[in-house]
C-alpha positions as CSV (number, residue, x, y, z in Angstrom):
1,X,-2.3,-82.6,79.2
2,X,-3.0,-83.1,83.1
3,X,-5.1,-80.7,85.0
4,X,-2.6,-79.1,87.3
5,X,-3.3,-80.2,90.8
6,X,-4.2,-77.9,93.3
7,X,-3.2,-76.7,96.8
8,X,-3.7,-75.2,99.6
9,X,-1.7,-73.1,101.5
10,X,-2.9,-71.5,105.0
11,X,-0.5,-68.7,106.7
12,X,-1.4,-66.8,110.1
13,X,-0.5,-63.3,110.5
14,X,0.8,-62.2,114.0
15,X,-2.6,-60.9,115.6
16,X,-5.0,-63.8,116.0
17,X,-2.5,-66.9,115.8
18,X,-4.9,-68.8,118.4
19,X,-7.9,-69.0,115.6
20,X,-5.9,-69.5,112.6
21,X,-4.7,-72.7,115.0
22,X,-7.9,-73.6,115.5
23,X,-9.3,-72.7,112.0
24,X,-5.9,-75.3,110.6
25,X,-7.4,-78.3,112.7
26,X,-11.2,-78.2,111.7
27,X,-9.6,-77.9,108.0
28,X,-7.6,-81.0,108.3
29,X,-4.2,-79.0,107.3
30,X,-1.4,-77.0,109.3
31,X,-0.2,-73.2,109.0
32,X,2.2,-72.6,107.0
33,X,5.5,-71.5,108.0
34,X,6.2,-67.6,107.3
35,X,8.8,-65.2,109.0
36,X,7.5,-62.3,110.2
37,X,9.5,-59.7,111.9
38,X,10.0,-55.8,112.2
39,X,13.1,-53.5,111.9
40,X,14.4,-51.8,114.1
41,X,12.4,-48.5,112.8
42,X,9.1,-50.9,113.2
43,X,9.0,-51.7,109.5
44,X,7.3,-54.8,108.5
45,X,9.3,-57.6,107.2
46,X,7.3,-61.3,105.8
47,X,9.0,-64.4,104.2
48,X,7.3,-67.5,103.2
49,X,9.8,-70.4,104.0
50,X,8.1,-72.8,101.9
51,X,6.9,-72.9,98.6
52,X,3.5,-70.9,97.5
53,X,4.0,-71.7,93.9
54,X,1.1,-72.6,92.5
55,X,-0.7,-72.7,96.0
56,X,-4.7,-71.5,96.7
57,X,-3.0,-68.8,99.3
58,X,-5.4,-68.4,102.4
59,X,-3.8,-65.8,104.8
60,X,-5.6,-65.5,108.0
61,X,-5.6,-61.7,110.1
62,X,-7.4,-59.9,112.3
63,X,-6.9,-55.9,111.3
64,X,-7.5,-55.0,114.7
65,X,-5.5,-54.7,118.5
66,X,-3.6,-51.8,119.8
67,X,-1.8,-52.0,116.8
68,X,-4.4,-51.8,114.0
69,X,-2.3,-49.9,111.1
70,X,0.5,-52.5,111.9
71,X,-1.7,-55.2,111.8
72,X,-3.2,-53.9,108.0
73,X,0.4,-53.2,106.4
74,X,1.5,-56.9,107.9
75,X,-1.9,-58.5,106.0
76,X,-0.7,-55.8,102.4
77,X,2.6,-57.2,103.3
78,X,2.0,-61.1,103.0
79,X,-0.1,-60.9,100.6
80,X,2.4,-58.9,98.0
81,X,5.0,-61.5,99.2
82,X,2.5,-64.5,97.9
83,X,2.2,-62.3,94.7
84,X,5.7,-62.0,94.4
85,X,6.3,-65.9,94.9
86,X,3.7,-66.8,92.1
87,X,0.8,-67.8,94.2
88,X,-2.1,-69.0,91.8
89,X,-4.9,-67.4,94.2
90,X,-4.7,-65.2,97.2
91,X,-7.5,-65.0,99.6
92,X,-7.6,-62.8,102.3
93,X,-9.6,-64.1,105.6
94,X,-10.1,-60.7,107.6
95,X,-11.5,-61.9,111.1
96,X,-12.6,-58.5,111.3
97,X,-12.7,-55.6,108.8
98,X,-10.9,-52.7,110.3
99,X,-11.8,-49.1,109.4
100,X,-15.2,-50.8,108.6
101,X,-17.1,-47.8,110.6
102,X,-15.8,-45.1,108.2
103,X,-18.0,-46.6,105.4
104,X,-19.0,-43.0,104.4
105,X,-18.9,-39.0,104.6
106,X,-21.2,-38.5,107.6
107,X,-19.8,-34.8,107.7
108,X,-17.7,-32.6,105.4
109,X,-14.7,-33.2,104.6
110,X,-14.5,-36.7,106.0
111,X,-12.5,-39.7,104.2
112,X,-14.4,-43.1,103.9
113,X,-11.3,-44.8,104.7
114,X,-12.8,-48.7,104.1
115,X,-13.2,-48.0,101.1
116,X,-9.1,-47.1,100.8
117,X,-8.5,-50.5,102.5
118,X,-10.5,-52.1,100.2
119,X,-8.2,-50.0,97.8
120,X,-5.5,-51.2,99.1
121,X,-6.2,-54.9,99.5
122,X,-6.8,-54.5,95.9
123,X,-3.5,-53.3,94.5
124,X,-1.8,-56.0,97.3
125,X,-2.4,-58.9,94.6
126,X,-5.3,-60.5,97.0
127,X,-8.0,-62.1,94.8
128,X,-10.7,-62.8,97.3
129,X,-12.2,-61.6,100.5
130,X,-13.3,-63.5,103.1
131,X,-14.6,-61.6,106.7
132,X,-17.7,-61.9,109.0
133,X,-20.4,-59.5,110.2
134,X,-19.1,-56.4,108.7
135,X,-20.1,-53.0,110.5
136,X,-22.2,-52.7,107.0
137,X,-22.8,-54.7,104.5
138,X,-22.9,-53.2,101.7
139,X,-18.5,-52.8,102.8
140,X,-18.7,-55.2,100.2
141,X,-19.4,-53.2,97.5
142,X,-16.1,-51.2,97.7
143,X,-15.0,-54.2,96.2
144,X,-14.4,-55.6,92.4
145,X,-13.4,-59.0,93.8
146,X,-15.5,-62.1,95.0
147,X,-16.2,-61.0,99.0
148,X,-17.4,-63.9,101.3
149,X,-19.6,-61.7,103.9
150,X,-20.0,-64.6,107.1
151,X,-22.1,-64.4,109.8
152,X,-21.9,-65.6,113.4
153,X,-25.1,-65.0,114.4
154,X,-26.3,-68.4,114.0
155,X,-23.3,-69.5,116.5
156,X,-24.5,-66.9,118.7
157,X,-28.2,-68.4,118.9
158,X,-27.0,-71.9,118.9
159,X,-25.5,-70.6,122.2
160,X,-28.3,-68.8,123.6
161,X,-30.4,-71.7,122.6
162,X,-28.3,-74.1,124.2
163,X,-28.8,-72.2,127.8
164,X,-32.1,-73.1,127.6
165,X,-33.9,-69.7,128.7
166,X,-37.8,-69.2,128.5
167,X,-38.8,-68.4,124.8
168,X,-41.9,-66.3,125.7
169,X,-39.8,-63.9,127.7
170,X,-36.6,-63.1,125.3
171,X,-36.3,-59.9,123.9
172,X,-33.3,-59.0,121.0
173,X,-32.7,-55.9,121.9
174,X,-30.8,-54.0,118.6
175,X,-28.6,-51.1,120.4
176,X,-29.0,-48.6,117.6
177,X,-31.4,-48.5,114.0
178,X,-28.4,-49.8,112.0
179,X,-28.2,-53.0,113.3
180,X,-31.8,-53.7,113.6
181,X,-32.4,-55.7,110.5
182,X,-29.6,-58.3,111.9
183,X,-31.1,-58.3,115.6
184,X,-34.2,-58.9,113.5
185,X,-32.6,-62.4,112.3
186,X,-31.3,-63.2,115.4
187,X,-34.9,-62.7,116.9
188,X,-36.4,-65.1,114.2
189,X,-33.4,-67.8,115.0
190,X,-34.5,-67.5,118.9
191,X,-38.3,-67.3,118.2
192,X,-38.0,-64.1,120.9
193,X,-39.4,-60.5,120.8
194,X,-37.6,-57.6,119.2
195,X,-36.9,-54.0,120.7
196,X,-35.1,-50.9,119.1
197,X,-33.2,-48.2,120.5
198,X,-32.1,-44.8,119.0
199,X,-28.5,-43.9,119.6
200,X,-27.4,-40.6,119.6
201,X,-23.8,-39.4,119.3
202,X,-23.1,-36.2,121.4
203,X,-19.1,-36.8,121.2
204,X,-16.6,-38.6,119.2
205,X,-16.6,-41.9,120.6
206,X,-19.5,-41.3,123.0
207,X,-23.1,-42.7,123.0
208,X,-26.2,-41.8,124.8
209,X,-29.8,-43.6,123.7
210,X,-32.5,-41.5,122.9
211,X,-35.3,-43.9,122.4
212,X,-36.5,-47.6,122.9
213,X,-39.0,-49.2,120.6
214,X,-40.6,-52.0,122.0
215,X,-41.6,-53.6,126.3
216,X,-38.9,-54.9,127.7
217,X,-40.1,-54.6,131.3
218,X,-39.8,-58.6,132.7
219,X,-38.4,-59.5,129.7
220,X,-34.8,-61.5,129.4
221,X,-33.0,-59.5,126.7
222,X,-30.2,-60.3,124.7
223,X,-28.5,-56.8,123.4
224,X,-26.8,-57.7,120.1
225,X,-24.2,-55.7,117.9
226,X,-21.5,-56.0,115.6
227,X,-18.5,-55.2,117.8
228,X,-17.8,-53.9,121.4
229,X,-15.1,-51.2,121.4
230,X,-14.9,-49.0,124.4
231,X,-18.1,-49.8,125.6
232,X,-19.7,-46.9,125.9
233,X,-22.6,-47.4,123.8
234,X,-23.4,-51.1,125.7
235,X,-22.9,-49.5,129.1
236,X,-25.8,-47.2,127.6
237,X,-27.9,-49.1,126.6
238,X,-28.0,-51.9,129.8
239,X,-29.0,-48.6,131.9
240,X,-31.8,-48.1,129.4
241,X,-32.7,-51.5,129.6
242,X,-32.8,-52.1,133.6
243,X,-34.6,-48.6,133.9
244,X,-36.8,-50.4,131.8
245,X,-37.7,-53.0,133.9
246,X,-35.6,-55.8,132.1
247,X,-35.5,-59.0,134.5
248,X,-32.3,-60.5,133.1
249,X,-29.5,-58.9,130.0
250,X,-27.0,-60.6,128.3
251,X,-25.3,-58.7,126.1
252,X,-23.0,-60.2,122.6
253,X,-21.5,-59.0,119.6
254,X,-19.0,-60.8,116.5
255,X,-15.7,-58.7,117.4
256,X,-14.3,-58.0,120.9
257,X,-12.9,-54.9,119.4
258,X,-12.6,-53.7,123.7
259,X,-9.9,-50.6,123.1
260,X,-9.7,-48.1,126.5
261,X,-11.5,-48.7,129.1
262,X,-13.5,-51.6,126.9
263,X,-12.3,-54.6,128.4
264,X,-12.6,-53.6,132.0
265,X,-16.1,-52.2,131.6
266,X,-17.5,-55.4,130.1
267,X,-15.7,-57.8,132.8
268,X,-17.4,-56.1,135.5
269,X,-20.8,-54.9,133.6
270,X,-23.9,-55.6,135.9
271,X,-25.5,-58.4,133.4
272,X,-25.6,-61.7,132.9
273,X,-22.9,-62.6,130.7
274,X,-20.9,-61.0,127.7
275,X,-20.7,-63.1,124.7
276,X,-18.5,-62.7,122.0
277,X,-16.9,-64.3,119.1
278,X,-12.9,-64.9,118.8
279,X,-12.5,-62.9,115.9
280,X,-10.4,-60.8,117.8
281,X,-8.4,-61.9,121.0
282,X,-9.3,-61.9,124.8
283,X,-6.7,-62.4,127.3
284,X,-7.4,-65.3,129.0
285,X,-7.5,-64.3,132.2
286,X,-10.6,-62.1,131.5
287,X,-12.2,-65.4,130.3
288,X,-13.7,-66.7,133.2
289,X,-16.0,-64.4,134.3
290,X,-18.5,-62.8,132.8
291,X,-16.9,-62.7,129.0
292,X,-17.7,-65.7,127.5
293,X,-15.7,-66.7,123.9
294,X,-17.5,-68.5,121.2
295,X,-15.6,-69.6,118.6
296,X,-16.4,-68.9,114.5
297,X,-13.0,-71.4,113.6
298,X,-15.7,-74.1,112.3
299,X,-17.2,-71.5,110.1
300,X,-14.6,-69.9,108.3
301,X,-12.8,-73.6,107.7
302,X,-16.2,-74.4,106.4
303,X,-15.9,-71.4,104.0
304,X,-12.4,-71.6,103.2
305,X,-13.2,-75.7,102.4
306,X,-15.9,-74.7,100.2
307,X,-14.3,-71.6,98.4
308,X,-11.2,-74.3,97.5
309,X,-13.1,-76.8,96.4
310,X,-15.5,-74.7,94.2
311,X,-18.7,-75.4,96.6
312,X,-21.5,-73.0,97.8
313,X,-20.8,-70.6,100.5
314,X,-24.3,-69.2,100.5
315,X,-26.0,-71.0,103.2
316,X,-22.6,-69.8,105.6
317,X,-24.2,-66.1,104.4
318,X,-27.6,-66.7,105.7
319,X,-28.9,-69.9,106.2
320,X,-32.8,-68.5,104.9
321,X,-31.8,-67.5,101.7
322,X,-29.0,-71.0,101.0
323,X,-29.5,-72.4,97.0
């Protein structure tokens, strides 16, 4: 008997059409053709109008936008339509993890509600996970499934790098103690100093820092974290910085979350540029000043190439610790 020859199949959901595009080309291979529409009552309707039989399934979202829950129970929705239609594997690519910040009980009574999307990934018939820079790793956990944790930080060094600033006076500045361990990579990439700051949370939704380990005063600081939603906390944290005597900030981050006042306060933020991935979409008119949009397209087709064709991912995890 003849081994069964595979294929792929790679479907976009309605969020982030733009990098599933651009993820298609660096593959070699074009999106396949699903119907996706909503009843009148906003229900969710997905219909693959091509064969999945068989297929490696790779459905591309971004659980995020003013519509995040919509944007989850579209992703549930496809995938439980691949099931249903006899897919062989279904992996989800999750351009960014939504719900990733209620990882756990940080008060009473709280839910740890990505570990119920992880839940309910689960019972949707997907097989695999693939997403980048997760608010915390360990996200991954809440799942018994192969997860492909990415990161972009190499892309964002490979930018920095290629803007040819002054080694000897970078600083990666890590915004709060959580992400100090991956501005500590990001440091080694860029050969540059490292700074901490403490973040306290007064409010929901509202950050004031406490603290700064480390001399920043001449320095040209790069302030790096995982995602940018309102703002708040980067707005913070470049006032820390300039009252520190910073010559120069640039701030980035993966996911251009940039929900309320987000995107308005990073286009006219008094640094040098705001870098972020396209994990999430930026409307293009906001695109030509001071936000600038890297794109991870190359890695995840990297990924998804490897995952299909039974190849190591682990050097797409972090390059120091590839096999």
């Amino acid at each position: 008997m003849t081994e069964m020859q595979k294929s792929m199949a790679v479907f976009s959901g309605s969020v982030n059409p733009e990098l599933a595009d651009k993820i298609a080309d660096a593959l070699g291979a074009h999106l396949g053709n699903v119907r996706l529409e909503k009843f009148a009552n906003g229900e969710i309707y997905a219909r693959y109008l091509e064969s999945v039989r068989g297929a490696d399934v790779f459905i591309i979202q971004s659980v995020a936008g003013s519509h995040v829950n919509d944007a989850l129970m579209e992703l549930l929705i496809m995938a439980d339509a691949a099931k249903r239609a006899s897919a062989r594997t279904i992996t989800a690519v999750i351009t960014h993890y939504g719900y990733a910040r209620q990882d756990r009980k940080a008060a009473a009574r709280e839910p740890i509600t990505a570990k119920l999307v992880a839940n309910l990934i689960t019972t949707a018939g997907i097989t695999r996970v693939m997403t980048i820079d997760l608010h915390q790793g360990q996200i991954q956990g809440f799942f018994d499934m192969p997860v492909d944790h990415l990161t972009a930080l190499p892309i964002l060094a490979d930018y920095f790098k290629s803007k040819n600033l002054d080694p000897a006076k970078l600083c990666v500045v890590s915004p709060d103690v959580g992400r100090a361990k991956a501005a500590k990579k990001l440091s080694d990439m860029l050969e540059a100093d490292l700074a901490i700051m403490h973040k306290g949370r007064p409010g929901h939704n509202k950050a004031e820092i406490t603290a700064l380990i480390g001399d920043v005063s001449g320095k040209v600081c790069i302030l790096n974290d995982d995602m940018i939603d309102t703002g708040g906390s980067v707005v913070a944290a470049v006032e820390t910085l300039k009252n520190k005597g910073a010559e120069k900030i640039f701030v980035c981050a993966t996911h251009p979350v940039f929900s309320g006042p987000g995107l308005e306060r990073m286009a006219n933020l008094d640094v040098e540029e705001v870098v972020v991935c396209d994990t999430i979409p930026v409307p293009a008119e906001y695109q030509t000043g001071k936000i600038k949009v890297v794109s991870v397209a190359p890695l995840f087709a990297r990924a998804i190439s490897n995952v299909y064709n039974n190849g190591s991912v682990s050097d797409l995890f972090d390059p120091d610790f590839a096999l």
